[in-house]
C-alpha positions as a printed Julia matrix, in Angstrom:
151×3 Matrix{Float64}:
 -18.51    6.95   13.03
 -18.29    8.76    9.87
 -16.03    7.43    6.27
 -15.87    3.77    8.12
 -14.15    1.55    5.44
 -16.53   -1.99    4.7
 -15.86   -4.53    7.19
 -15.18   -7.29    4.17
 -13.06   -4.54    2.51
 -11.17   -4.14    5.81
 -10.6    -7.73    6.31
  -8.81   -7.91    2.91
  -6.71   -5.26    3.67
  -6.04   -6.91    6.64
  -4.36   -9.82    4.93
  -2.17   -8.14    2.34
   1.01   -9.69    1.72
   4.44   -7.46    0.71
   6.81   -8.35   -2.36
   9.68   -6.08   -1.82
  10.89   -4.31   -5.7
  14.16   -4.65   -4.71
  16.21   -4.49   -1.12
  14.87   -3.16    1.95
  16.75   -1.55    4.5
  17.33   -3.82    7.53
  14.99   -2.07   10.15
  11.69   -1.33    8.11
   9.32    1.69    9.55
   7.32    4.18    7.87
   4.21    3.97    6.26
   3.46    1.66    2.85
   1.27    3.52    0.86
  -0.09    2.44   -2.73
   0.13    4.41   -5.41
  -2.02    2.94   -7.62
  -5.69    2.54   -8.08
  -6.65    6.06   -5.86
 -10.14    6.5    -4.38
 -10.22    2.16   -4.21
 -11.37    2.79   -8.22
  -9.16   -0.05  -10.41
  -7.41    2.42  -13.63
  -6.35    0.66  -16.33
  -2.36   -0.45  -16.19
  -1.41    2.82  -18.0
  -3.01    4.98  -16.22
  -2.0     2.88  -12.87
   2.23    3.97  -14.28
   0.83    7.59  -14.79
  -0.49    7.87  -11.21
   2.89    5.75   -9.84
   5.22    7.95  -11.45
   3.56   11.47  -10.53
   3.55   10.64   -6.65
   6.63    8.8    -6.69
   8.81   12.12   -8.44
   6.99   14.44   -5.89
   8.18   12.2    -2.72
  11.36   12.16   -4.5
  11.49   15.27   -4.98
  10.79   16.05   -1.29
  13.59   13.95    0.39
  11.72   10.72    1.37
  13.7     7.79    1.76
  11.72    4.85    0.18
  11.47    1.15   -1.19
   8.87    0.2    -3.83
   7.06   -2.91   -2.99
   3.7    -4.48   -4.18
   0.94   -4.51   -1.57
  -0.92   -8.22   -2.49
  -3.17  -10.46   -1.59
  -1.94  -13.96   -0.58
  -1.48  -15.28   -3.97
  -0.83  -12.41   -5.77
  -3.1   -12.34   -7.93
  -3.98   -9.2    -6.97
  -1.12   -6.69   -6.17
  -0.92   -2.78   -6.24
   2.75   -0.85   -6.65
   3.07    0.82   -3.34
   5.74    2.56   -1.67
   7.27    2.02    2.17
   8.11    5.83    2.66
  10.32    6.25    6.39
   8.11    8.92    7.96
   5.94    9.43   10.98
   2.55    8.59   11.66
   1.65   12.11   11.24
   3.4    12.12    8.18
   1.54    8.7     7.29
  -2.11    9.83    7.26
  -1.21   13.34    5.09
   0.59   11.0     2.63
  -1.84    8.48    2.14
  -4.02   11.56    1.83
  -2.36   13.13   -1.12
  -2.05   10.02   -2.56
  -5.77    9.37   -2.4
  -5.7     6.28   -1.25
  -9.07    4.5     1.44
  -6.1     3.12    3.83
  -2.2     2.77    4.47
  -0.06    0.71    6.79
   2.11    1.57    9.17
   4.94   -0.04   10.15
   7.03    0.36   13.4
   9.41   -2.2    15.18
   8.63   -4.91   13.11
   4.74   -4.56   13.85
   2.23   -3.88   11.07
  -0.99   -1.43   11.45
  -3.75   -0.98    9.04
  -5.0     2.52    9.09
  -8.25    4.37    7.46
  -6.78    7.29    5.81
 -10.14    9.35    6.14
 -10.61    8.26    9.82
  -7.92    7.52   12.35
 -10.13    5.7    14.55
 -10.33    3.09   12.65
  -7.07    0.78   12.37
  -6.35   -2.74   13.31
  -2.82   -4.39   14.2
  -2.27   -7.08   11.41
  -2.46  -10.63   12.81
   1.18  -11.27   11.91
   4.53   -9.12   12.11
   5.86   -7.79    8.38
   8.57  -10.22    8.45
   6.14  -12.82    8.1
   4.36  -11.16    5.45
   6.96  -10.85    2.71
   6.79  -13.04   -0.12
   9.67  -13.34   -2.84
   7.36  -15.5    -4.53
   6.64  -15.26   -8.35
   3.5   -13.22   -9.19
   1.15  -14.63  -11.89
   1.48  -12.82  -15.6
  -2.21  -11.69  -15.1
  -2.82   -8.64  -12.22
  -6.07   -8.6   -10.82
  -5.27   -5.14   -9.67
  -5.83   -3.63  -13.42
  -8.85   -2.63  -15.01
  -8.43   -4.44  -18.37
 -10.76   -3.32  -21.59
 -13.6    -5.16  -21.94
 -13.82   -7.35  -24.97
């Protein structure tokens, strides 16, 4: 199968945690979509904000009703600014798409799937619903996420 994402990349995207930005509306669904970091290539925090902002006007823009969260791994430590945009599955895949991003989950009735962007063959249910995979937890001050300058 062609643009098949790393199986050790896959299984890290397969255990992404959520921290909600703010509320969330009381039925979740849609797809969560970061909007940092495109083509899987870490940008330095500014440019990260520069990338955030430009999607995030243009879905505006458009209508979309959506919640900010971070996309993380367990700890953390490392977390991209993503969005949970209420759309379809169609919808999903164009999105995640223009947004350039390797991957995007989907979420519908409470279940979450993990989707390649460039090949819809590939996706995987996560092992847990997204309920159980928010965190209000306190991130650490450093972001693993970022590419920092070297020194």
């Amino acid at each position: 199968m062609q643009n098949l994402i790393d199986e050790n990349l896959w299984q890290l995207y397969l255990g992404v945690w959520f921290r909600p930005y703010g509320t969330l509306p009381l039925s979740p669904g849609g797809a969560i979509i970061s909007l940092w970091n495109p083509d899987g290539m870490k940008k330095s925090y500014k440019n990260n904000i520069k990338c955030q902002r430009l999607i995030y006007s243009a879905l505006k823009r458009k209508g979309y009703d959506m919640h900010l969260m971070w996309g993380s791994s367990p700890d953390l430590g490392y977390r991209e600014l993503s969005v949970l945009v209420n759309c379809s599955q169609n919808k999903a895949a164009r999105l995640a798409k223009v947004c350039r991003q390797k991957a995007y989950y989907y979420v519908k009735e409470g279940q979450i799937w993990l989707y390649n962007t460039h090949n819809p063959q590939q996706y995987s249910p996560l092992p847990a619903t997204f309920d159980a995979r928010l965190t209000y937890a306190k991130p650490p001050a450093y972001n693993e996420a970022i590419l920092y300058p070297s020194i």
